[in-house]
C-alpha positions, 0 to 999 in steps of 0.5 A: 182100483181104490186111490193110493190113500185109501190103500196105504191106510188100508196097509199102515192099519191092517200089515203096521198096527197103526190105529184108524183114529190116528190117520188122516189125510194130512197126518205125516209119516214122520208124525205117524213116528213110523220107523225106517223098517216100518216104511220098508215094509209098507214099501214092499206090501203096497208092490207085493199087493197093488204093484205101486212102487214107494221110492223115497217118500219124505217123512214130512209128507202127508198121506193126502200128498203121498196118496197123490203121488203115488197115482201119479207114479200108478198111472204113469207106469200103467202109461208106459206097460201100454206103450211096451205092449203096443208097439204100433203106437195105438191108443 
């Protein structure tokens, strides 16, 4: 599956609107002037599509660092999922 960047780029161009040209890597949610309602709906696409849950993401955190967190947040459930469904311990 792609990193978290490439699909929140994905979804603020294709589900927001948002214009390619203005995303980058350190751009900033708050720089991207994206609305309360706007980041619920990212919020849900990114659940709905890939099952990441955003939770709070700051505005001045860039896409790069937003990205980064929420693999961290992808793995770390994909950790616990195993866990729930290996109850020997097992790897």
């Amino acid at each position: 599956m792609a990193g978290a960047y490439d699909l929140l780029v994905t979804q603020l161009v294709g589900h927001l609107g948002v214009p390619a040209a203005r995303l980058s890597p350190e751009v900033t949610f708050t720089e991207l002037r994206l609305d309360s309602l706007a980041m619920v709906e990212l919020a849900l696409v990114m659940k709905e599509e890939y099952g990441i849950r955003i939770q709070d993401l700051p505005g001045d955190l860039t896409l790069a660092g937003a990205g980064a967190e929420l693999d961290r947040l992808r793995a770390e459930s994909t950790a616990i999922a195993r866990a729930d469904t290996d109850p020997g311990g097992s790897t």
